[in-house]
C-alpha positions as a LaTeX table, in Angstrom:
\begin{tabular}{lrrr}
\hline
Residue & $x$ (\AA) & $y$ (\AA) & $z$ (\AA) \\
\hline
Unk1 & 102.59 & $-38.42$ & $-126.47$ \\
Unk2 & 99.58 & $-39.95$ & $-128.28$ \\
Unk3 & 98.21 & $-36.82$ & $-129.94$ \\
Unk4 & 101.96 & $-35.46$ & $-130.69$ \\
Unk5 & 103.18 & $-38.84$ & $-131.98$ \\
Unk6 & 99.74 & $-39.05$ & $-134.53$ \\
Unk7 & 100.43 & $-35.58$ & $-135.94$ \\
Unk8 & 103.88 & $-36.30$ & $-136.41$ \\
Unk9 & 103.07 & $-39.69$ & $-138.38$ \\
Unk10 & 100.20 & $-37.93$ & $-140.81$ \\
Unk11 & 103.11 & $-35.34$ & $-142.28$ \\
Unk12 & 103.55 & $-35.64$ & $-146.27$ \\
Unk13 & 107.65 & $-37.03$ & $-144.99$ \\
Unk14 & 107.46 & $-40.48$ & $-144.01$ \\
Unk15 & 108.42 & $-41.38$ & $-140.31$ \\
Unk16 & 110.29 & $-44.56$ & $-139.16$ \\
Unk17 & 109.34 & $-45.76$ & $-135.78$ \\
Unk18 & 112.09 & $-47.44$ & $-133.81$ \\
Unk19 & 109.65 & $-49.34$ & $-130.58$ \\
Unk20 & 112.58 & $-50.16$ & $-128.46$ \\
Unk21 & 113.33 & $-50.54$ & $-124.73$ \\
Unk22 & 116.57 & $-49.41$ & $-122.88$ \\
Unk23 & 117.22 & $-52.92$ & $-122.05$ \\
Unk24 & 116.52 & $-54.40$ & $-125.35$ \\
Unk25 & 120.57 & $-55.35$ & $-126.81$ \\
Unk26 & 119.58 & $-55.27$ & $-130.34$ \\
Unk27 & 117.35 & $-52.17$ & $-129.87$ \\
Unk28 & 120.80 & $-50.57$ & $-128.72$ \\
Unk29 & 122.16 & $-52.16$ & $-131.89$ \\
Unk30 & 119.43 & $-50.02$ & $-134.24$ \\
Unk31 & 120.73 & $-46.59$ & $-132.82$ \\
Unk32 & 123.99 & $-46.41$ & $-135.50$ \\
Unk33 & 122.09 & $-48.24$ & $-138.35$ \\
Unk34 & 119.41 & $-45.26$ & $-137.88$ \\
Unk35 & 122.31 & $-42.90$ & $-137.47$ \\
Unk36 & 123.49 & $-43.94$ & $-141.19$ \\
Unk37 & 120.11 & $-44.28$ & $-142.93$ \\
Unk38 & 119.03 & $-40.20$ & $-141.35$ \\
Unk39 & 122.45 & $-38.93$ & $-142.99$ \\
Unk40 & 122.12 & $-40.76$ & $-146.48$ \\
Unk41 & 118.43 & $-39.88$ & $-146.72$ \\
Unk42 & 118.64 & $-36.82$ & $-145.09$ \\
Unk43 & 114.81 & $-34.42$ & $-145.04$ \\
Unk44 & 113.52 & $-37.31$ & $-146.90$ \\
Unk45 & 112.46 & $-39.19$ & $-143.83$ \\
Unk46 & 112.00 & $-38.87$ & $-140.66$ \\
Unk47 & 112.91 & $-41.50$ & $-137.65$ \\
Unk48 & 111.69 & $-40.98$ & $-134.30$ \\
Unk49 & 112.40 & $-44.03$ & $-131.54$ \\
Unk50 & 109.72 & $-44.48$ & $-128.72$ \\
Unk51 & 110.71 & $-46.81$ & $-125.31$ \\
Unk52 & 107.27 & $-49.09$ & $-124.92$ \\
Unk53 & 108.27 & $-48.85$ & $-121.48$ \\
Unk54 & 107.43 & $-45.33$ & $-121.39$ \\
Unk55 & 104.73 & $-45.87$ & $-123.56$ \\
Unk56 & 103.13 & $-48.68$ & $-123.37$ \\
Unk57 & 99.56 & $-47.28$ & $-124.65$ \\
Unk58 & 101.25 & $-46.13$ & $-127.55$ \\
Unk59 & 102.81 & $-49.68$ & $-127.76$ \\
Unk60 & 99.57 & $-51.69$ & $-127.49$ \\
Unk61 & 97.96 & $-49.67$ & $-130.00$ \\
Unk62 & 100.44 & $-50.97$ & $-132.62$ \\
Unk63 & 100.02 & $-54.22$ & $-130.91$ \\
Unk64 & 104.16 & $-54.51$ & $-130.42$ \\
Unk65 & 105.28 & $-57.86$ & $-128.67$ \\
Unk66 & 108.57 & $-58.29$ & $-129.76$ \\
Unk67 & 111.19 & $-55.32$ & $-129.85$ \\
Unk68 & 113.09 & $-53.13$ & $-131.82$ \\
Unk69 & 109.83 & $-53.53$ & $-133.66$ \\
Unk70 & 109.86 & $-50.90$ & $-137.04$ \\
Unk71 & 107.18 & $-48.96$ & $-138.30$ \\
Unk72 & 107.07 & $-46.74$ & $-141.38$ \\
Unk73 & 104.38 & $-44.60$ & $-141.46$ \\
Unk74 & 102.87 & $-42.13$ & $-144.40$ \\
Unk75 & 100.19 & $-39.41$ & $-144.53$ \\
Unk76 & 98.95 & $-41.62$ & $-141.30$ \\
Unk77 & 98.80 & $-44.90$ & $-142.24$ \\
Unk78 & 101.03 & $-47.65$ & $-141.93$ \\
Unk79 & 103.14 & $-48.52$ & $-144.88$ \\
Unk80 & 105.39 & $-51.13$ & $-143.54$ \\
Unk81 & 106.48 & $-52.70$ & $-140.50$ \\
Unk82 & 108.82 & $-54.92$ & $-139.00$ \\
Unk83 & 110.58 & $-56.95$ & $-136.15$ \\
Unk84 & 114.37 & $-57.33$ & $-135.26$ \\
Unk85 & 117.68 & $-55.66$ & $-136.43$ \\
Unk86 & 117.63 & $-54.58$ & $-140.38$ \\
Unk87 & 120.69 & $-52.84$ & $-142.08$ \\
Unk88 & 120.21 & $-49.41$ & $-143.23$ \\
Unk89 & 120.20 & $-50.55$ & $-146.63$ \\
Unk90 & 117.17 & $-52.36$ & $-146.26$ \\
Unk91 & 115.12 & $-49.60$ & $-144.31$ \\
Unk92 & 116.20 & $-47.42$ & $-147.30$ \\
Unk93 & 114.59 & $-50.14$ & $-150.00$ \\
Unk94 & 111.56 & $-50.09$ & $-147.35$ \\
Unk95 & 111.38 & $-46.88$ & $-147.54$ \\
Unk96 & 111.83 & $-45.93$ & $-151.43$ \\
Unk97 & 109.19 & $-49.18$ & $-152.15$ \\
Unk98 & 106.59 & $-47.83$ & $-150.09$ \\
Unk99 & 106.57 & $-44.15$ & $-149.95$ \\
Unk100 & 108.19 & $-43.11$ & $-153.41$ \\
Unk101 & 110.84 & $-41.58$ & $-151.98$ \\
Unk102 & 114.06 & $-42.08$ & $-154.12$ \\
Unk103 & 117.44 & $-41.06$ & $-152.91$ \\
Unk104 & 119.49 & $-39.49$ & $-155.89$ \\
\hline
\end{tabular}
């Protein structure tokens, strides 16, 4: 997953990073919020969700304690992150601040 996950975070579209668990409750409640924010931003951004329980190398190497942890990720590097359940709305802002990338 390693090599996979750090070509698909050094693409010119910037990647969201859901670090969840299956039997994290407010992980489960980031599923529709990402849902929305993929349809209103459509090729504009990508979001990819990866269980630390699965991958917990990947995990430690973005030192994630707490879960749904968010990452937002451009040309490689990390643009933004966070911890905790966040509307759509506010990923978008995230998103538009930090990469460029304007809806309309």
């Amino acid at each position: 997953m390693n090599s996979s996950f750090d070509t698909i975070i050094k693409g010119s579209v910037p990647v969201l990073v859901d670090f969840s668990a299956e039997w994290c409750s407010p992980c489960r409640m980031m599923k529709p919020v990402l849902e929305q924010l993929k349809k209103r931003m459509g090729d504009k951004i990508r979001i990819i969700k990866i269980d630390v329980d699965r991958n917990p190398n990947l995990a430690a190497k973005y030192n994630i304690r707490s879960v749904p942890s968010i990452f937002l990720f451009h040309e490689g590097a990390v643009k933004w992150s966070g911890v905790g359940v966040m509307t759509s709305e506010y990923l978008e802002n995230v998103i538009n601040n930090n990469c460029n990338v304007v809806l309309k």
